[in-house]
Backbone as CSV, one residue per row, in Angstrom:
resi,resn,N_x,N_y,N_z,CA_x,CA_y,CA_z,C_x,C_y,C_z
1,UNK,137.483,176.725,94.924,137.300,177.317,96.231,137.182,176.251,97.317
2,UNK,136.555,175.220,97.301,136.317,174.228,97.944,137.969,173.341,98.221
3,UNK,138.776,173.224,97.676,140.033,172.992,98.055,140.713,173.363,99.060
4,UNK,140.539,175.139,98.072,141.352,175.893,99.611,140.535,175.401,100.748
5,UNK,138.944,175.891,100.548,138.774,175.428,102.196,139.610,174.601,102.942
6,UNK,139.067,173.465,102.041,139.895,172.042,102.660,140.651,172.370,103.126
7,UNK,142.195,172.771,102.417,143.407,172.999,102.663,143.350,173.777,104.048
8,UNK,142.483,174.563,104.130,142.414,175.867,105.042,142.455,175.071,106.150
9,UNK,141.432,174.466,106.419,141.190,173.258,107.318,141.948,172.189,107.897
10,UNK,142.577,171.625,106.625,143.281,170.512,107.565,144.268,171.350,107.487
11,UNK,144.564,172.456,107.635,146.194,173.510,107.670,145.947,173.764,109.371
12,UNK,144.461,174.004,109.860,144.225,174.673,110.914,144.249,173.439,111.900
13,UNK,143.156,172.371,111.741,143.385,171.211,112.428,145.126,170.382,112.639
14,UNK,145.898,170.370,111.439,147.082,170.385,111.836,148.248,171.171,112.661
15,UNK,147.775,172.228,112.598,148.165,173.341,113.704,147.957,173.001,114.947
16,UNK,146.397,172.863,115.303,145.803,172.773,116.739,146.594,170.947,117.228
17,UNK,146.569,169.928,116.161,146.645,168.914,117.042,148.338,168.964,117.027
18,UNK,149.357,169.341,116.404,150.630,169.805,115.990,150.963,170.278,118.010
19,UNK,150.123,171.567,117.797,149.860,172.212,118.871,149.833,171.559,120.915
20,UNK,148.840,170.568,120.629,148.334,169.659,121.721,149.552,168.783,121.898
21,UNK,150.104,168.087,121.127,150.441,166.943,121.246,152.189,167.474,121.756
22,UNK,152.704,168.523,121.061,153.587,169.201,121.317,153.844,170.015,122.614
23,UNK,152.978,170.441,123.154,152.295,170.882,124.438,152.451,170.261,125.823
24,UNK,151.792,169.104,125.259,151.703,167.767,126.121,152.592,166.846,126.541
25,UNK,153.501,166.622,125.381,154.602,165.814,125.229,155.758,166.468,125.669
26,UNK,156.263,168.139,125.572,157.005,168.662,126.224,156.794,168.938,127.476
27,UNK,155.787,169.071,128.015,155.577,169.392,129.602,155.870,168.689,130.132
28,UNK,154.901,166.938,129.725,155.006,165.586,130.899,156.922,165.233,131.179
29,UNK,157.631,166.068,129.607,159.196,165.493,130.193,159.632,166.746,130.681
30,UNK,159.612,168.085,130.689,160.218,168.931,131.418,159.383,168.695,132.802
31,UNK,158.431,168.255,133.301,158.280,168.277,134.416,158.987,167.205,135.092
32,UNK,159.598,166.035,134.152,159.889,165.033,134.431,161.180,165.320,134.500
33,UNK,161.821,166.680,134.509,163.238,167.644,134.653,164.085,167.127,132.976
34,UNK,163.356,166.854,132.463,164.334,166.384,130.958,163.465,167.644,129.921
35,UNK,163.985,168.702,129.586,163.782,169.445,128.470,164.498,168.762,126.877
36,UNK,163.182,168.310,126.112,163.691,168.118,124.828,164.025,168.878,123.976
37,UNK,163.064,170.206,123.610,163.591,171.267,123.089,163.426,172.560,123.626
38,UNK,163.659,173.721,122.587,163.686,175.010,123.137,163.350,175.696,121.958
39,UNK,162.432,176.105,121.805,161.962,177.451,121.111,162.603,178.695,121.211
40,UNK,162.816,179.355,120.414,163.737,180.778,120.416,163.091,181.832,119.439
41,UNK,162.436,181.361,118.721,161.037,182.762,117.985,159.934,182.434,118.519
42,UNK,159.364,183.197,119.434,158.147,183.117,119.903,157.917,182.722,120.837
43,UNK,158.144,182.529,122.017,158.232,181.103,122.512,157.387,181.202,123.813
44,UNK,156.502,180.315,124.094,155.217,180.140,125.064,155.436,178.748,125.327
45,UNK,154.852,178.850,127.133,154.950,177.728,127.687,155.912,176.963,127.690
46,UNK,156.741,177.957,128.490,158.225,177.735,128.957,158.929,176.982,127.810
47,UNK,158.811,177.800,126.733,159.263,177.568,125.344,159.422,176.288,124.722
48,UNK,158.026,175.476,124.960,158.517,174.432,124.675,157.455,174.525,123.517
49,UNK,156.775,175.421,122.837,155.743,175.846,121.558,155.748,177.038,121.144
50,UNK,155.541,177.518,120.586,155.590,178.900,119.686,154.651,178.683,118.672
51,UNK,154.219,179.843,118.184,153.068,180.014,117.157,153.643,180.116,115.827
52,UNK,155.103,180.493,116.070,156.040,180.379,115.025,155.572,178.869,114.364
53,UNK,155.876,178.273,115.174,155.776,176.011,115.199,154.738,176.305,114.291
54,UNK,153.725,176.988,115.060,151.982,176.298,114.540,151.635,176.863,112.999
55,UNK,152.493,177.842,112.742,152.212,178.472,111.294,153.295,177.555,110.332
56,UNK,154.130,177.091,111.044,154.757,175.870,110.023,153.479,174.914,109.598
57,UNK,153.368,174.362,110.819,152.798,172.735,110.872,151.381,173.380,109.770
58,UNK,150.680,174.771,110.152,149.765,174.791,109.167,150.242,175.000,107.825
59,UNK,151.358,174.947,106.898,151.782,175.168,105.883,152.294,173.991,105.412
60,UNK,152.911,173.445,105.973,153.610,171.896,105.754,153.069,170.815,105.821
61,UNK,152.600,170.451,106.766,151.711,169.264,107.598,150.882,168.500,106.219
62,UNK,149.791,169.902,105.814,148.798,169.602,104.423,149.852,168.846,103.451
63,UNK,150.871,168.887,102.728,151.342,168.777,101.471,152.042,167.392,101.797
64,UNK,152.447,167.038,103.044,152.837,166.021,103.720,152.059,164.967,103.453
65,UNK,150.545,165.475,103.818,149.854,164.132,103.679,149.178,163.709,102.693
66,UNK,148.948,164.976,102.120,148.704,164.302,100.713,149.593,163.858,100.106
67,UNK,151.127,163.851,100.004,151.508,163.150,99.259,151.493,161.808,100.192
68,UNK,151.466,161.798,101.025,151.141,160.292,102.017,150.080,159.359,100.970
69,UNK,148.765,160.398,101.059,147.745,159.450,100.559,147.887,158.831,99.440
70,UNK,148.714,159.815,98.349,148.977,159.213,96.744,150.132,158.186,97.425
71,UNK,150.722,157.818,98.341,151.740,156.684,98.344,150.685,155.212,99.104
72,UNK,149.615,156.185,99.750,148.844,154.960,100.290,147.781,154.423,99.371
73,UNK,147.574,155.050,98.609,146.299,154.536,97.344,147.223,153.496,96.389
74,UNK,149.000,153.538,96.218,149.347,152.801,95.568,149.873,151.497,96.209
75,UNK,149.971,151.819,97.638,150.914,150.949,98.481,149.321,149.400,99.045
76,UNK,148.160,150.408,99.296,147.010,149.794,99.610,145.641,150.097,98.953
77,UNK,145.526,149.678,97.857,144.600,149.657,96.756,143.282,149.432,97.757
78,UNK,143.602,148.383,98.239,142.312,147.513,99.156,141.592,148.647,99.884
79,UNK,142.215,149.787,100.249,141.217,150.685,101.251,141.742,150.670,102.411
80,UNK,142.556,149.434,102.613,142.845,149.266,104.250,144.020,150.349,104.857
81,UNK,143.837,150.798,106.131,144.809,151.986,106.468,146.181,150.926,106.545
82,UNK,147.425,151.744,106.710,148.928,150.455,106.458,149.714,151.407,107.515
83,UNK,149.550,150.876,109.052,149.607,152.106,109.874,150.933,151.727,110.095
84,UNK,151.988,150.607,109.643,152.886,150.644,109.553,154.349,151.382,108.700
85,UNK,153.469,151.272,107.199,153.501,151.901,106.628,153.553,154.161,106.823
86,UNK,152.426,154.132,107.750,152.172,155.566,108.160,153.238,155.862,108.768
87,UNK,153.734,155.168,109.824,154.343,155.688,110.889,155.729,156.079,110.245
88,UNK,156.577,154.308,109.145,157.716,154.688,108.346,157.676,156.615,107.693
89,UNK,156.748,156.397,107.390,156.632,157.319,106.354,156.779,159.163,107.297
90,UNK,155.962,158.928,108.500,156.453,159.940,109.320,157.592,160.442,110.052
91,UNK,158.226,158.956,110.544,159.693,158.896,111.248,160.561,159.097,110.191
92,UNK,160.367,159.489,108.757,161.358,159.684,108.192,161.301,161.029,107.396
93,UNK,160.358,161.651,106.948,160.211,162.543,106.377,159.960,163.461,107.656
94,UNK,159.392,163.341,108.718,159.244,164.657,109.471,160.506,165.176,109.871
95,UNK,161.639,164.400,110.486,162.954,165.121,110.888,163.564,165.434,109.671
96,UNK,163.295,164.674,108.245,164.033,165.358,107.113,163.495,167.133,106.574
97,UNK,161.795,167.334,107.021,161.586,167.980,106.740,162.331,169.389,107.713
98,UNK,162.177,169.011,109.277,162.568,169.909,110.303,163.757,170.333,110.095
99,UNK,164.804,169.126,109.222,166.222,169.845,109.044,165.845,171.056,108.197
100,UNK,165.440,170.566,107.316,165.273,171.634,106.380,164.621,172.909,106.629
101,UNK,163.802,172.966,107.153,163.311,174.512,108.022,164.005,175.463,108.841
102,UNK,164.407,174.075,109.902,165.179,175.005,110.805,166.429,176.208,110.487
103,UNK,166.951,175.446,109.652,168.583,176.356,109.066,167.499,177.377,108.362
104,UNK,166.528,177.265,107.356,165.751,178.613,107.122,165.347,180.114,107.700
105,UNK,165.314,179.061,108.925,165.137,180.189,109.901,166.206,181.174,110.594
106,UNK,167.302,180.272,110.751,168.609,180.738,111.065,169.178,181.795,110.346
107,UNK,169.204,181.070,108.843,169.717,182.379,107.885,168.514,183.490,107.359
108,UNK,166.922,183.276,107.910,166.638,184.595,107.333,166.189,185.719,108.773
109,UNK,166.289,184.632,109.779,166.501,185.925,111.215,167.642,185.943,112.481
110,UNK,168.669,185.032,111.901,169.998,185.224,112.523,169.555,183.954,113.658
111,UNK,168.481,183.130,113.954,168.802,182.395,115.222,167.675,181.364,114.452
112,UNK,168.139,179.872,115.207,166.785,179.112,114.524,165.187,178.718,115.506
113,UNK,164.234,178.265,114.736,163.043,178.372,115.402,163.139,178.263,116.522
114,UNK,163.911,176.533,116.949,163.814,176.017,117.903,165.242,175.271,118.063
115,UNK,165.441,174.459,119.280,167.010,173.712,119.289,166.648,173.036,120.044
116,UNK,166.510,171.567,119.251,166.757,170.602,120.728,168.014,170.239,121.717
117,UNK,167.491,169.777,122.673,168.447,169.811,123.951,168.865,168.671,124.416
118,UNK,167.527,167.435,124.207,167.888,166.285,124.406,168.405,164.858,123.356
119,UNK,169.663,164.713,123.306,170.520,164.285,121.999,170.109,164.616,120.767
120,UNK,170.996,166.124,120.485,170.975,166.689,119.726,171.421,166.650,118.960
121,UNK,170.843,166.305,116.999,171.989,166.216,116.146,172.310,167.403,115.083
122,UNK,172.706,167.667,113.916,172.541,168.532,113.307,172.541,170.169,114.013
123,UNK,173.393,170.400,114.639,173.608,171.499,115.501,172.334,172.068,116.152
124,UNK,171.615,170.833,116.587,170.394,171.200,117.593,169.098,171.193,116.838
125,UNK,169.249,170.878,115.061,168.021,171.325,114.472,167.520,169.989,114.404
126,UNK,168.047,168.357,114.902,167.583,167.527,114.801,167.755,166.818,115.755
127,UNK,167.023,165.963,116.311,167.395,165.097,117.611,167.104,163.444,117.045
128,UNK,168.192,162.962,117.657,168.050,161.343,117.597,166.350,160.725,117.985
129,UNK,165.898,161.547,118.298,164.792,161.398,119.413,163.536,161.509,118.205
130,UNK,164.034,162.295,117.150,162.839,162.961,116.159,161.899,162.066,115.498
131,UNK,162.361,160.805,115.353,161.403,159.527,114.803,160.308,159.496,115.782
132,UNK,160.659,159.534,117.168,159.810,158.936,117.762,158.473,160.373,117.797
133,UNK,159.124,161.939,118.219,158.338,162.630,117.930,157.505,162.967,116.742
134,UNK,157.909,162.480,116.142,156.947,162.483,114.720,155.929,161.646,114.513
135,UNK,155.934,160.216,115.642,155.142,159.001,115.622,153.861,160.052,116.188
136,UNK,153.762,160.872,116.657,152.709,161.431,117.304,151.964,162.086,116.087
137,UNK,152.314,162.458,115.012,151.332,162.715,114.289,150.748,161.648,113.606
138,UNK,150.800,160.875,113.783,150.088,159.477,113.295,148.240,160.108,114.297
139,UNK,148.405,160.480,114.729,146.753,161.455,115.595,146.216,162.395,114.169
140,UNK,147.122,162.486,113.331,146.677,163.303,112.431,145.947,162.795,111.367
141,UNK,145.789,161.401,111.361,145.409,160.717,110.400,143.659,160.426,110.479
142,UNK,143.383,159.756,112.167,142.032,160.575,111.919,141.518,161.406,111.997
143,UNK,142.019,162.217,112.680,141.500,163.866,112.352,141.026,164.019,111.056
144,UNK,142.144,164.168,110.514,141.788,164.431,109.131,140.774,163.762,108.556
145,UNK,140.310,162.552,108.610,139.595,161.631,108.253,138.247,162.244,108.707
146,UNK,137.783,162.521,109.619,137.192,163.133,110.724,136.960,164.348,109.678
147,UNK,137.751,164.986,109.469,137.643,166.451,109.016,136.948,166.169,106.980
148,UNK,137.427,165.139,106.670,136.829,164.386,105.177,135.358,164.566,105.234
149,UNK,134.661,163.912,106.651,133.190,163.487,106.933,132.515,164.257,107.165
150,UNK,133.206,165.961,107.730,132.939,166.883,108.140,131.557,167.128,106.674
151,UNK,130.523,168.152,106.963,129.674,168.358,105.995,130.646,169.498,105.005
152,UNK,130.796,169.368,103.417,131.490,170.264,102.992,132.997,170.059,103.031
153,UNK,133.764,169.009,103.669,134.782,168.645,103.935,134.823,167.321,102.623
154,UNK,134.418,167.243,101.881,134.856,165.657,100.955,135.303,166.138,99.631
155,UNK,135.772,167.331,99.172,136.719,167.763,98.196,137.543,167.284,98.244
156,UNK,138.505,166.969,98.816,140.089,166.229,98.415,140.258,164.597,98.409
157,UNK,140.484,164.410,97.581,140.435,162.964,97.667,140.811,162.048,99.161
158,UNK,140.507,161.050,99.362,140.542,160.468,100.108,141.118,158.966,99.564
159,UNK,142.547,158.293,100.714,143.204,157.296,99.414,142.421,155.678,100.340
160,UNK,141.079,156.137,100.416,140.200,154.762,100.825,139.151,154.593,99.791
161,UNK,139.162,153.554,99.361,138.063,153.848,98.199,136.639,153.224,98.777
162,UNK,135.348,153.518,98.398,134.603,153.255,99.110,134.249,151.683,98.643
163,UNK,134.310,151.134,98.038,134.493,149.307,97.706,135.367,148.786,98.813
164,UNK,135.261,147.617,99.103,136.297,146.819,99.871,137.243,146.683,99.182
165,UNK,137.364,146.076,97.781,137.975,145.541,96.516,138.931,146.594,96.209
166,UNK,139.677,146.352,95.237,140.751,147.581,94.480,139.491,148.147,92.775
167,UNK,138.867,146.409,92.648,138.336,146.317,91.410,136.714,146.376,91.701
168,UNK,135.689,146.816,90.746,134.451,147.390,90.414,134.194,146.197,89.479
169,UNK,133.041,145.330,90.051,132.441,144.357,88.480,131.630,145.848,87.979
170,UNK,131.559,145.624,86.644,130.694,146.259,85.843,130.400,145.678,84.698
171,UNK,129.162,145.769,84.036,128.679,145.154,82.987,128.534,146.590,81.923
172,UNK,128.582,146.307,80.520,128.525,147.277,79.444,127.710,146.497,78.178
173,UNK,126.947,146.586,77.956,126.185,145.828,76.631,126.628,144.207,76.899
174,UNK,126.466,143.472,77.854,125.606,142.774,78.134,127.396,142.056,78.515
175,UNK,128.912,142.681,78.390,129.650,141.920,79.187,130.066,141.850,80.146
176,UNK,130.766,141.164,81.127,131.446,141.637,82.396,132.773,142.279,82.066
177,UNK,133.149,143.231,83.006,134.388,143.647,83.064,134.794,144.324,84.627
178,UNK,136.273,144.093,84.562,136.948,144.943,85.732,137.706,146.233,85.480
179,UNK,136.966,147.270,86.662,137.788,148.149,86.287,137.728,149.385,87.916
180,UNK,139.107,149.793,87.890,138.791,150.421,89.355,138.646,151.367,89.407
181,UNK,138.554,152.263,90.501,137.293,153.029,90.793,137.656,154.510,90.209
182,UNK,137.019,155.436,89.795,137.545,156.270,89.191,137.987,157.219,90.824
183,UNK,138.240,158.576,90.505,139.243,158.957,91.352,138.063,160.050,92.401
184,UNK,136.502,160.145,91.394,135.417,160.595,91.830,134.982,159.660,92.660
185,UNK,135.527,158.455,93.469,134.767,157.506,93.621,135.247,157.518,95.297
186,UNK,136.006,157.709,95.333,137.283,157.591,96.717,136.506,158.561,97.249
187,UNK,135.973,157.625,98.510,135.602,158.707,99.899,136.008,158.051,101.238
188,UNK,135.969,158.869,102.203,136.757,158.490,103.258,136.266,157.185,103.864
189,UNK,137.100,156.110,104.624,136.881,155.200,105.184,137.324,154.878,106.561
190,UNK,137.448,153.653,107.210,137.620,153.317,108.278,139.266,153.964,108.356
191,UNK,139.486,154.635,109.423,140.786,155.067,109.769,141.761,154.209,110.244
């Protein structure tokens, strides 16, 4: 039960900041007379968001980052965040993921979620532009982190282990040994 919460949670917090940042980032350029995209199910605030969006980002977003974290627990043993690392990992999987949705939508209600407008690839379901919009969920990383510390929030692993080290001295009948941390051990750290 404590999972789902979780899940429930960072499904909802990924929604809301999904939400903001999407919000924000389409207004400052349509006011700036450059529309990047266009919403076509749902569509609020001069269609540059839909709730359609926000029930993705809460379904997707979660499974995204956890598999993030199992690539960051192997990529950075040490604990340390690899925000270079983060960002690769977003600029490439988020527009791979959006291709893949969008045509979903097309063929199961005749039109797709959304279409971008400003250099558009993939018949509007992808924009040259999509790396950089995806750098914005890199905001999602402490949130979530944030949401780990929350009381009742430290069910899902976390890929910071609480040691500085990768490795644990431990002694057993009187020898030394190394060994790292079990997977009960990983709690959230510096973001």
């Amino acid at each position: 039960m404590d999972r789902i919460r979780d899940y429930v949670r960072l499904g909802a917090a990924s929604a809301l900041v999904w939400m903001v940042c999407e919000v924000v980032i389409g207004l400052l350029f349509l006011r700036a007379g450059v529309r990047l995209w266009e919403y076509h199910l749902l569509p609020v605030a001069d269609a540059i968001t839909s709730p359609a969006a926000w029930a993705v980002a809460f379904g997707v977003i979660p499974p995204l980052f956890l598999v993030y974290d199992r690539i960051e627990r192997k990529r950075a043993p040490d604990g340390r965040p690899r925000w270079g690392l983060r960002l690769a990992y977003l600029a490439v999987f988020g527009p791979i993921v959006e291709l893949a949705i969008n045509p979903l939508f097309r063929l199961a209600i005749g039109e797709p979620l959304y279409r971008y407008t400003c250099l558009p690839t993939f018949d509007g379901s992808g924009s040259w532009l999509s790396p950089l919009y995806y750098a914005t969920l890199l905001v999602h990383f402490p949130v979530e982190r944030l949401l780990r510390r929350a009381p009742g929030g430290e069910s899902l692993p976390s890929p910071v282990p609480q040691a500085a080290s990768p490795s644990t001295p431990t002694t057993s009948a009187g020898s030394t040994s190394l060994r790292r941390p079990s997977a009960s051990s990983w709690r959230a750290g510096p973001a």
